[in-house]
N, CA, C, O and CB atoms as a CASP TS submission, in Angstrom:
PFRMAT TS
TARGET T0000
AUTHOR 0000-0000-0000
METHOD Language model
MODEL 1
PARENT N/A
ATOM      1  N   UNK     1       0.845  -1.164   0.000  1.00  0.00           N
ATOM      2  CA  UNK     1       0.000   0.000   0.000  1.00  0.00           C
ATOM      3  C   UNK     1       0.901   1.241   0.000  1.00  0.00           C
ATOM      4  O   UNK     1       1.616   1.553   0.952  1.00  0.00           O
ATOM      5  CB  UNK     1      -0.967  -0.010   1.222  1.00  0.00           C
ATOM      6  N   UNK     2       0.821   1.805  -0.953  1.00  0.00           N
ATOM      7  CA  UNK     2       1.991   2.871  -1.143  1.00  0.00           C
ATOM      8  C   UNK     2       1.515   4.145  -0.720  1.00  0.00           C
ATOM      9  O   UNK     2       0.542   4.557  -1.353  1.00  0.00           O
ATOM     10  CB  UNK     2       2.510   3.024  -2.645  1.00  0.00           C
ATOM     11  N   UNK     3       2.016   4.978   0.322  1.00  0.00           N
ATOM     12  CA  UNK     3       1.580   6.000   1.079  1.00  0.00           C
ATOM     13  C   UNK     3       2.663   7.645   0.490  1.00  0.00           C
ATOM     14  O   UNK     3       3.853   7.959   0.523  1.00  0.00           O
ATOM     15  CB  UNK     3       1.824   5.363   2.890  1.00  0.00           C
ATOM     16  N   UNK     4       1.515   8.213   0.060  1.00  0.00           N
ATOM     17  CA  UNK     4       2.596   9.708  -0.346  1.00  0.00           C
ATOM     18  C   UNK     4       2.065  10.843   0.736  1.00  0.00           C
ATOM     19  O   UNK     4       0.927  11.085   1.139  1.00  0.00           O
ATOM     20  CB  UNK     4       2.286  10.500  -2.340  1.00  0.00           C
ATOM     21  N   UNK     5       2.947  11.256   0.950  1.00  0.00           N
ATOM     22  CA  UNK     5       2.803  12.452   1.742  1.00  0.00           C
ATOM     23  C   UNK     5       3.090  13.761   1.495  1.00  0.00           C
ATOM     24  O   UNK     5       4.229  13.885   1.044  1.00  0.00           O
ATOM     25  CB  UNK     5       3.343  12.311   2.638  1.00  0.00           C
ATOM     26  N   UNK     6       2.493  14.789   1.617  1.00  0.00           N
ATOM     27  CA  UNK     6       2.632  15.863   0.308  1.00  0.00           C
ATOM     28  C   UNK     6       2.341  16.935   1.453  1.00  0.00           C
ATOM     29  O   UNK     6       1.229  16.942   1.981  1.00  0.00           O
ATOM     30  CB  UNK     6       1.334  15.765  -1.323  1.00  0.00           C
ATOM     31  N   UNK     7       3.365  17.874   1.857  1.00  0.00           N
ATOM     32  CA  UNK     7       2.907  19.035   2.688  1.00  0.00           C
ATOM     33  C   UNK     7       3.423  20.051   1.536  1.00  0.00           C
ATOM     34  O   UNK     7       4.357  20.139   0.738  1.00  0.00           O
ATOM     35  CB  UNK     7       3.640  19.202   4.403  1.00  0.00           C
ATOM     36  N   UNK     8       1.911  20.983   2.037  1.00  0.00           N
ATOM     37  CA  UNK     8       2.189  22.269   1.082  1.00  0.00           C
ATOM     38  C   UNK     8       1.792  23.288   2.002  1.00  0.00           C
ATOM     39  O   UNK     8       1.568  22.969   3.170  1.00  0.00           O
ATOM     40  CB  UNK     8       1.304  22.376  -0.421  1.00  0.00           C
ATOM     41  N   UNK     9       1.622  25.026   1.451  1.00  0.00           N
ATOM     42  CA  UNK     9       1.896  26.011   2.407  1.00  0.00           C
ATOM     43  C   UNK     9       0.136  25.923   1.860  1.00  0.00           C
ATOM     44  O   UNK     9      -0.368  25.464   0.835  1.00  0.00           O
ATOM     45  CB  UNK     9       3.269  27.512   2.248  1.00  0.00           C
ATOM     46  N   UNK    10      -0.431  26.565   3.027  1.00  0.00           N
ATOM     47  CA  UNK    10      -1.912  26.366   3.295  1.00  0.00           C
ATOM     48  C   UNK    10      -2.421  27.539   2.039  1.00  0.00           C
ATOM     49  O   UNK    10      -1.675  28.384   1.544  1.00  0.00           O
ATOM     50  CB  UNK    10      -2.440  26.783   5.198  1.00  0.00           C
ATOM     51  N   UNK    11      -3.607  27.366   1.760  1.00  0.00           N
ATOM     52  CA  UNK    11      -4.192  28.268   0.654  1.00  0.00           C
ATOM     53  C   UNK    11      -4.917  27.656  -0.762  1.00  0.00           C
ATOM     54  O   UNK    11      -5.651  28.197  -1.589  1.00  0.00           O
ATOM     55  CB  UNK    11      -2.994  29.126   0.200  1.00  0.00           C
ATOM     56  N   UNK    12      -4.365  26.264  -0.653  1.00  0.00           N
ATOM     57  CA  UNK    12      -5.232  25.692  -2.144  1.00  0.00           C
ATOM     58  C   UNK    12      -6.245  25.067  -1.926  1.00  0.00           C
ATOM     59  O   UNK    12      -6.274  24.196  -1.056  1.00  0.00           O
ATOM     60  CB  UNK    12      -4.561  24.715  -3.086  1.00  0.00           C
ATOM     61  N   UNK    13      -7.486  25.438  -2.812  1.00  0.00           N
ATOM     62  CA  UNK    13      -8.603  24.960  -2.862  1.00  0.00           C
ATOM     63  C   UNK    13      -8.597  23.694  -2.771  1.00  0.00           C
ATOM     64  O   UNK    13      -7.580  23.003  -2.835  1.00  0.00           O
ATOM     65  CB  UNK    13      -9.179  25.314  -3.764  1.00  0.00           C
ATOM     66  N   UNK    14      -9.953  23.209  -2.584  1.00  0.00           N
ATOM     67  CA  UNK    14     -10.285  21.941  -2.370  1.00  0.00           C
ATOM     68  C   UNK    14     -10.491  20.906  -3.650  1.00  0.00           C
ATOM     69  O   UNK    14     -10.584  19.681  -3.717  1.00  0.00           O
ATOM     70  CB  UNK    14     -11.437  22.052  -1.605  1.00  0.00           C
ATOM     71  N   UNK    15     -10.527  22.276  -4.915  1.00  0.00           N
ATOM     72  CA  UNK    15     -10.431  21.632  -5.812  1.00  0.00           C
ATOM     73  C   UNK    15      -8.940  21.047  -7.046  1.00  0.00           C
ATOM     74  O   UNK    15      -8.811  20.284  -8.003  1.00  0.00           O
ATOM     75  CB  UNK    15     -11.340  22.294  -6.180  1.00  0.00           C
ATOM     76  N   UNK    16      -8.012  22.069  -6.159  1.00  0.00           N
ATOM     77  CA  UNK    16      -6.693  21.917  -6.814  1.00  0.00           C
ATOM     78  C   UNK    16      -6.084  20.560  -5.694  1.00  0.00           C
ATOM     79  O   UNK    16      -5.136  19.830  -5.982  1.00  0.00           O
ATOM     80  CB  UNK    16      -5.656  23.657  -6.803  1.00  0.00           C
ATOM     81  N   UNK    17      -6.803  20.485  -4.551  1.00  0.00           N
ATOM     82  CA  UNK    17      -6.422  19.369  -3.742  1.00  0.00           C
ATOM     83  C   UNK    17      -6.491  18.028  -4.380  1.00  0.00           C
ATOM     84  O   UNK    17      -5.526  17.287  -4.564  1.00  0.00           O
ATOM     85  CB  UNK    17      -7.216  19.350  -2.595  1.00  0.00           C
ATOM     86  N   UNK    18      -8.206  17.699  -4.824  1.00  0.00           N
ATOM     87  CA  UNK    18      -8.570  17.020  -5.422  1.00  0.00           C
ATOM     88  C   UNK    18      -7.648  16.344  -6.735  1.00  0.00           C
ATOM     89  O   UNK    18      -7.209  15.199  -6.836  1.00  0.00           O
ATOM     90  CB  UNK    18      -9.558  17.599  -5.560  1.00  0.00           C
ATOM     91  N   UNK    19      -7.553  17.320  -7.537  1.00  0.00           N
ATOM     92  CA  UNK    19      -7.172  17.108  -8.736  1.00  0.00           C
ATOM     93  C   UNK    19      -5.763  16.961  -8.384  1.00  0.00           C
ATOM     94  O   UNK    19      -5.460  16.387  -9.430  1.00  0.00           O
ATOM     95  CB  UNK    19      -7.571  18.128  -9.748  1.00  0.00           C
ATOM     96  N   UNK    20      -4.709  17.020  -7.773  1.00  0.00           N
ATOM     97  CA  UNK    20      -3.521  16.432  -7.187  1.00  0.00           C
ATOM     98  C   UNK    20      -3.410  15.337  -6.581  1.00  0.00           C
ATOM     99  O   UNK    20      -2.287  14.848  -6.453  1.00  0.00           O
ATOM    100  CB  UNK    20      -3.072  17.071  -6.462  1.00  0.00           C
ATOM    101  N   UNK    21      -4.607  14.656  -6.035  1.00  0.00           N
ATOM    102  CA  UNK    21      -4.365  13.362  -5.030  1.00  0.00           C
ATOM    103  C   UNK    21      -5.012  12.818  -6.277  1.00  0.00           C
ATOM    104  O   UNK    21      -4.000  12.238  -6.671  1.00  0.00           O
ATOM    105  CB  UNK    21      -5.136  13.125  -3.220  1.00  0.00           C
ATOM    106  N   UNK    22      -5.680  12.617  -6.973  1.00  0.00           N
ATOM    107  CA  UNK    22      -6.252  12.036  -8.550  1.00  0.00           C
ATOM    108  C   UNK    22      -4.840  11.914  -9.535  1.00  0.00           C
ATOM    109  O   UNK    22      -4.613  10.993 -10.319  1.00  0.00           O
ATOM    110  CB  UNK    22      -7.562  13.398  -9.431  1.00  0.00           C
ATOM    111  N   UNK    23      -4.220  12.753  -9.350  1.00  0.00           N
ATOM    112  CA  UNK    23      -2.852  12.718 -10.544  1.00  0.00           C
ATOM    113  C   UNK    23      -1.715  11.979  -9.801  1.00  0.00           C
ATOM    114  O   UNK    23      -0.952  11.202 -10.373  1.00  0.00           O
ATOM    115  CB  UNK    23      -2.161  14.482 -11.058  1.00  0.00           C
ATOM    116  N   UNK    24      -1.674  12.197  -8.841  1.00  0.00           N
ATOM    117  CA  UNK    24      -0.616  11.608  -7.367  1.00  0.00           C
ATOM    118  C   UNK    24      -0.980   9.694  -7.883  1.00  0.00           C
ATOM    119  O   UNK    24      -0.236   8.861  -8.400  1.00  0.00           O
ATOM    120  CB  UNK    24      -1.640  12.303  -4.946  1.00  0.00           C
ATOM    121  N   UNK    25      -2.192   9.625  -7.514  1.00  0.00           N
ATOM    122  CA  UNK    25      -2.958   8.525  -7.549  1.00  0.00           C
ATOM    123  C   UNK    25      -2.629   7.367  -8.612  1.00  0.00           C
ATOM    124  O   UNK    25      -2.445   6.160  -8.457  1.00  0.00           O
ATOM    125  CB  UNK    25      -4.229   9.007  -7.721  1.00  0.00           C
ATOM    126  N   UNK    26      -2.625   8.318  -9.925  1.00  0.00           N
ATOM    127  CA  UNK    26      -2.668   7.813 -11.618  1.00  0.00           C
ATOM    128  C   UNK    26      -1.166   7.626 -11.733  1.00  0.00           C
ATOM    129  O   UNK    26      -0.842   6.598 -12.327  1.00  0.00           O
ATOM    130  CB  UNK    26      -3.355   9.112 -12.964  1.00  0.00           C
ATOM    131  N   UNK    27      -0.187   8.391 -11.299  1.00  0.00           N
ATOM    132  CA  UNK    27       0.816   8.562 -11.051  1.00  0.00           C
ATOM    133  C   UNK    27       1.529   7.219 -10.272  1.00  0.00           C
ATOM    134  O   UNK    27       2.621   6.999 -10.797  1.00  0.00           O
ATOM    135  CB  UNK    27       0.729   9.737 -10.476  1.00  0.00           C
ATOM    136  N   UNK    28       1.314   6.540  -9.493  1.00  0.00           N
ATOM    137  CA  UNK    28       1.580   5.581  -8.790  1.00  0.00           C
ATOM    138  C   UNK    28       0.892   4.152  -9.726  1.00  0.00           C
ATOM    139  O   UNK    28       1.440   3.243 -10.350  1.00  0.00           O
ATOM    140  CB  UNK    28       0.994   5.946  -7.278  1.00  0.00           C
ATOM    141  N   UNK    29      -0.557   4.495  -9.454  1.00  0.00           N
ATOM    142  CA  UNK    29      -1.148   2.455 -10.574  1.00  0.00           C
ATOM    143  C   UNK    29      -0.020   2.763 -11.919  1.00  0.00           C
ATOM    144  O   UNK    29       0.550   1.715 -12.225  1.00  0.00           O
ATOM    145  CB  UNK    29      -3.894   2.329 -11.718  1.00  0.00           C
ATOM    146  N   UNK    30       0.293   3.624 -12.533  1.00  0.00           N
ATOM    147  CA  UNK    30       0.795   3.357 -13.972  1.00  0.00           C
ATOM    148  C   UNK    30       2.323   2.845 -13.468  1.00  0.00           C
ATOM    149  O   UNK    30       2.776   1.807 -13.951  1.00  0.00           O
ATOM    150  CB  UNK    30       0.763   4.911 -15.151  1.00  0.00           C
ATOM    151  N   UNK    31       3.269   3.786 -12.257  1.00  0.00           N
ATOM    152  CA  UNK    31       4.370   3.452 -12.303  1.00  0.00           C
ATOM    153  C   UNK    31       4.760   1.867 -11.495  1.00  0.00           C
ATOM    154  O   UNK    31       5.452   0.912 -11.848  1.00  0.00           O
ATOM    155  CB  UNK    31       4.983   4.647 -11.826  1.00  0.00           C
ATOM    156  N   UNK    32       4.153   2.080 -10.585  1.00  0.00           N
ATOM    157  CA  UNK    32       3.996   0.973  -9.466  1.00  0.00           C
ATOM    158  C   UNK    32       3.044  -0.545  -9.627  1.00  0.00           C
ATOM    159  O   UNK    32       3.276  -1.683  -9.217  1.00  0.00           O
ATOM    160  CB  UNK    32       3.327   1.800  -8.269  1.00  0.00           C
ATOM    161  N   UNK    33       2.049  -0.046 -10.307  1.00  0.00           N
ATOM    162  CA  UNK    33       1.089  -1.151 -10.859  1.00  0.00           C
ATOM    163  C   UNK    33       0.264  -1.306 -10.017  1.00  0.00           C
ATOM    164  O   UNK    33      -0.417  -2.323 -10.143  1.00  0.00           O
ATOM    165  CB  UNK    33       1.582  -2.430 -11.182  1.00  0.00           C
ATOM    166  N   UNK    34      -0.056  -0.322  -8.730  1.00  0.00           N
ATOM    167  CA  UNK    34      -1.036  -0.365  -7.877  1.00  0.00           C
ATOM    168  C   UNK    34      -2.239  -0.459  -8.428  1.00  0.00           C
ATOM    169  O   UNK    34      -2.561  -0.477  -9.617  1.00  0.00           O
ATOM    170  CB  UNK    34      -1.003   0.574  -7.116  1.00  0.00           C
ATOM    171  N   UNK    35      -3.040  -0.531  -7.207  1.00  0.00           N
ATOM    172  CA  UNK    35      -4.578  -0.551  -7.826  1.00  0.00           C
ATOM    173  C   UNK    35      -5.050   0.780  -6.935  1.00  0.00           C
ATOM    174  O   UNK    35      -4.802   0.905  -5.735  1.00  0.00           O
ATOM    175  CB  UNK    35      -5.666  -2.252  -7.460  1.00  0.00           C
ATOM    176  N   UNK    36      -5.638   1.565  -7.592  1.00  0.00           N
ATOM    177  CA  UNK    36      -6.142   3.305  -7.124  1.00  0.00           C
ATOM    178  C   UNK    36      -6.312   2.614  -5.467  1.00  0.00           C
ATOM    179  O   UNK    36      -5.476   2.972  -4.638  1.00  0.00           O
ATOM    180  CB  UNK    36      -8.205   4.225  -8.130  1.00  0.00           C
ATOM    181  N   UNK    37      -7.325   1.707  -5.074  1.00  0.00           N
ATOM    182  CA  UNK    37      -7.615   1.923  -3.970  1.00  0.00           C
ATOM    183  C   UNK    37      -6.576   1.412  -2.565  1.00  0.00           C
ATOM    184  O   UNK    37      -6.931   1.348  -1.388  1.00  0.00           O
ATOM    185  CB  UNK    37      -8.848   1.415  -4.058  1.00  0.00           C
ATOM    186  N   UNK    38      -5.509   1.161  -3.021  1.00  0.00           N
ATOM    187  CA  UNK    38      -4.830   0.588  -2.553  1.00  0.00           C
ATOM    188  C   UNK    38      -3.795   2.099  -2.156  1.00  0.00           C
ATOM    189  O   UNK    38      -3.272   1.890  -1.061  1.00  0.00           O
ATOM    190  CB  UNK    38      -4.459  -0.680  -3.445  1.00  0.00           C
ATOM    191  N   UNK    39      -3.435   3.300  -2.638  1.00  0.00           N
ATOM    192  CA  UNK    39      -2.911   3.803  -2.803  1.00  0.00           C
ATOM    193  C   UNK    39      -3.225   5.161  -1.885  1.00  0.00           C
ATOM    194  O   UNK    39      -4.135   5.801  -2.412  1.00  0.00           O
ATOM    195  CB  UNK    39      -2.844   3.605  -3.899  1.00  0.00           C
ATOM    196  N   UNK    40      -2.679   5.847  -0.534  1.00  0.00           N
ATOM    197  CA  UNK    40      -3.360   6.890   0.256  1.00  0.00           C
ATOM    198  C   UNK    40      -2.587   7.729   0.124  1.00  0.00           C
ATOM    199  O   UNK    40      -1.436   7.328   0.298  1.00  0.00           O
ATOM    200  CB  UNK    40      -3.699   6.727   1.579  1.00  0.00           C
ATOM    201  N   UNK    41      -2.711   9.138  -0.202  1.00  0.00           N
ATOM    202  CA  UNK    41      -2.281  10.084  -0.048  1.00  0.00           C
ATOM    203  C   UNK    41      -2.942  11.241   0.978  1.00  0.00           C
ATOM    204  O   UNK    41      -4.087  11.556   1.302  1.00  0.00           O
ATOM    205  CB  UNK    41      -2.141  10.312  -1.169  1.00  0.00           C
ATOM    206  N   UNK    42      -1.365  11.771   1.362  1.00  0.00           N
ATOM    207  CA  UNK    42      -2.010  12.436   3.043  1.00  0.00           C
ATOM    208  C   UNK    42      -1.364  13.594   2.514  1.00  0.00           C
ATOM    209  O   UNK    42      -0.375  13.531   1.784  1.00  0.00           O
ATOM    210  CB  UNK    42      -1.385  11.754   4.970  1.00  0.00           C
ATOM    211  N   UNK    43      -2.148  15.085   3.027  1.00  0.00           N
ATOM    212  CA  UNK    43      -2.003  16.073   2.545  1.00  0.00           C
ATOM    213  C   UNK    43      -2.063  16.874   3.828  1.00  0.00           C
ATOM    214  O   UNK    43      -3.005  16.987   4.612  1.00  0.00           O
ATOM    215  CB  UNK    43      -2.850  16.294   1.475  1.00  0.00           C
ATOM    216  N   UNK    44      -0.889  17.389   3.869  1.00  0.00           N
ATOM    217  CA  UNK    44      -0.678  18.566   5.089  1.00  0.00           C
ATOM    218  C   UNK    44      -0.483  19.895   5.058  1.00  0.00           C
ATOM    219  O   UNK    44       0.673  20.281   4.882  1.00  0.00           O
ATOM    220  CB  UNK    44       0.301  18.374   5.769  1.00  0.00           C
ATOM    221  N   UNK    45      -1.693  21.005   5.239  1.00  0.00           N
ATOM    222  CA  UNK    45      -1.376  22.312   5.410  1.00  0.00           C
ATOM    223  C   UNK    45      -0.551  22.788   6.238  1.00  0.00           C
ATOM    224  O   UNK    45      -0.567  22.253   7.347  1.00  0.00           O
ATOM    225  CB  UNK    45      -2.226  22.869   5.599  1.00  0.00           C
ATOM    226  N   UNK    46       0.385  23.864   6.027  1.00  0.00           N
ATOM    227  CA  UNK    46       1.112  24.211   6.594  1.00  0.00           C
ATOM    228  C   UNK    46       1.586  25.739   6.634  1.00  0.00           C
ATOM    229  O   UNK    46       2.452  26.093   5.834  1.00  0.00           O
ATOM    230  CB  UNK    46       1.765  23.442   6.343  1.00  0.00           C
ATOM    231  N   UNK    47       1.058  26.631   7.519  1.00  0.00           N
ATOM    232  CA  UNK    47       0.862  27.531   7.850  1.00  0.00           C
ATOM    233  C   UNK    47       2.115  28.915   7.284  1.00  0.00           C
ATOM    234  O   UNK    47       3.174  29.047   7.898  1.00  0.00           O
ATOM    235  CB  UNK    47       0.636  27.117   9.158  1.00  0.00           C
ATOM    236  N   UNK    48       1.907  29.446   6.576  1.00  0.00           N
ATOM    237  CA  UNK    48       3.171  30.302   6.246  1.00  0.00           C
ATOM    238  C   UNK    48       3.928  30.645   7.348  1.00  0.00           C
ATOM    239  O   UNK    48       5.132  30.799   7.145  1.00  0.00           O
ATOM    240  CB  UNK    48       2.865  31.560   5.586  1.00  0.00           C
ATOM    241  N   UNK    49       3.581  30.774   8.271  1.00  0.00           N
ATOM    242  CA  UNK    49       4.447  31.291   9.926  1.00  0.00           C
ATOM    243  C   UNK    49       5.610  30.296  10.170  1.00  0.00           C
ATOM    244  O   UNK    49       6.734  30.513  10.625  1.00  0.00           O
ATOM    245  CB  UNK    49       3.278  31.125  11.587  1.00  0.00           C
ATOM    246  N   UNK    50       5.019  29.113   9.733  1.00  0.00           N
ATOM    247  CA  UNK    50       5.365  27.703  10.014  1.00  0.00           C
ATOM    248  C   UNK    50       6.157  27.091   8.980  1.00  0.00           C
ATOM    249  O   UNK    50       6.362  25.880   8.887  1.00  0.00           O
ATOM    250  CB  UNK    50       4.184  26.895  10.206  1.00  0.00           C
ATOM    251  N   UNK    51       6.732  28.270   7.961  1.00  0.00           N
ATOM    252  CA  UNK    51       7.610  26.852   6.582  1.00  0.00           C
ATOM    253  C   UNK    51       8.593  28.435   6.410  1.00  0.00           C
ATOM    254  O   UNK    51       8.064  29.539   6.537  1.00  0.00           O
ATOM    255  CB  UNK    51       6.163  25.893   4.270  1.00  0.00           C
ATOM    256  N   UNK    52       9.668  28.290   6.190  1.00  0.00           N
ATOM    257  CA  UNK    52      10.850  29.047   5.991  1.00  0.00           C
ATOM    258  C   UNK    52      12.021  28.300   4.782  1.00  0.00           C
ATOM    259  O   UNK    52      12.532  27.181   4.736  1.00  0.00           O
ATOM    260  CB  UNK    52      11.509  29.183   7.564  1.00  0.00           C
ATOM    261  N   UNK    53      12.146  29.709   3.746  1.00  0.00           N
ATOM    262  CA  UNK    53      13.097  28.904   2.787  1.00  0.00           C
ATOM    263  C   UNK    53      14.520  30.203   2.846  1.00  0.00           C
ATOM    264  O   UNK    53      14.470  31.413   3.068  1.00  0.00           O
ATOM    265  CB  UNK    53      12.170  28.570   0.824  1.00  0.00           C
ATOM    266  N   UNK    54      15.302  29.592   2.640  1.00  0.00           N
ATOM    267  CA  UNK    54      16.214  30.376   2.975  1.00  0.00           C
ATOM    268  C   UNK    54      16.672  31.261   3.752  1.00  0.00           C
ATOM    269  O   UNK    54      17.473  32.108   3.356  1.00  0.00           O
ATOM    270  CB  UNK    54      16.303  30.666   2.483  1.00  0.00           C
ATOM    271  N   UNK    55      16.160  31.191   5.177  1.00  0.00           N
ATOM    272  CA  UNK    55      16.363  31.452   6.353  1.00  0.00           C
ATOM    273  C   UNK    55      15.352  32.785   6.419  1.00  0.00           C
ATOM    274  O   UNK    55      15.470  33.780   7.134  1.00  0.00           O
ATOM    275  CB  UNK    55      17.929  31.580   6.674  1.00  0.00           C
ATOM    276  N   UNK    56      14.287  32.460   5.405  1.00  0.00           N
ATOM    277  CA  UNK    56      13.020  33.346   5.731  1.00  0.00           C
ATOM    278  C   UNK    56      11.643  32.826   5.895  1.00  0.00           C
ATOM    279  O   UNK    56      10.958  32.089   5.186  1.00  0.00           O
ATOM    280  CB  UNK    56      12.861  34.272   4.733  1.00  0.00           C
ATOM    281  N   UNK    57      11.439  33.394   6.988  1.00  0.00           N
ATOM    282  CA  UNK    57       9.598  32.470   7.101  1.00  0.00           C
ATOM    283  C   UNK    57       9.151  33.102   5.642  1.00  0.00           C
ATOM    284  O   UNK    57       9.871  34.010   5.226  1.00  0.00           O
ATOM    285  CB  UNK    57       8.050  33.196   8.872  1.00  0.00           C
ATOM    286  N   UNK    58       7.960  32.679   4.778  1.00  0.00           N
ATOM    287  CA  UNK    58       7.353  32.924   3.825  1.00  0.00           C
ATOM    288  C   UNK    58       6.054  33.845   4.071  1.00  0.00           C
ATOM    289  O   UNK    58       5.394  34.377   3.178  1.00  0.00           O
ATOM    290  CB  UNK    58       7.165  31.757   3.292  1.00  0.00           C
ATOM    291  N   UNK    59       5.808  33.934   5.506  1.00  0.00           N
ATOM    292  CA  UNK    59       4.841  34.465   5.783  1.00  0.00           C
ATOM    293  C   UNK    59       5.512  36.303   6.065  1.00  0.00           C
ATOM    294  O   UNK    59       4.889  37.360   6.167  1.00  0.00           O
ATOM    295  CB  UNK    59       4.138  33.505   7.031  1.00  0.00           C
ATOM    296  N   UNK    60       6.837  36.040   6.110  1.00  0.00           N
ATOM    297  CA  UNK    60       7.305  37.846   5.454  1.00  0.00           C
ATOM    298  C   UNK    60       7.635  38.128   4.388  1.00  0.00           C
ATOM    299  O   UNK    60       7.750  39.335   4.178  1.00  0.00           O
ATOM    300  CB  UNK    60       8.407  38.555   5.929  1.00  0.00           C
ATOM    301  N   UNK    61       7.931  37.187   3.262  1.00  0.00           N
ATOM    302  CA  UNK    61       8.072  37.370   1.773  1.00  0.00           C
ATOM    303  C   UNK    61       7.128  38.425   1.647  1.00  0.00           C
ATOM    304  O   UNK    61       6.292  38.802   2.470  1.00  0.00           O
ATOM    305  CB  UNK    61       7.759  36.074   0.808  1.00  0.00           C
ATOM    306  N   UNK    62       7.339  38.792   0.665  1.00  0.00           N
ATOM    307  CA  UNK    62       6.391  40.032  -0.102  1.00  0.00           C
ATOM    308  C   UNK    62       6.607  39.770  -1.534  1.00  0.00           C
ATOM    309  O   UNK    62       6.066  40.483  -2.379  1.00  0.00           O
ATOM    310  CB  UNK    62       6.887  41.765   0.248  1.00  0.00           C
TER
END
């Protein structure tokens, strides 16, 4: 049962969610040979305060 885990910075719809755990999904039965239902993807918001790239939180980017 092949498990992906996907944290992103909070803000995408429920429908760009969707359509990523569907491609994530298709993405795995074609490479792996899974079967869709066999396959969970876990999706973690993550707060701009809370994710820093280059020694800057993103939540002071401008």
């Amino acid at each position: 049962m092949p498990t992906i885990r996907v944290e992103l910075l909070e803000g995408r719809t429920p429908e760009q969610k969707k359509n990523l755990v569907q491609a994530l999904t298709h993405a795995v039965v074609e490479t792996l040979g899974s079967k869709p239902e066999a396959v969970d993807v876990l999706l973690f918001d993550i707060k701009r305060s809370d994710w820093a790239t280059g020694g800057q939180l993103w939540s002071e980017r401008k």
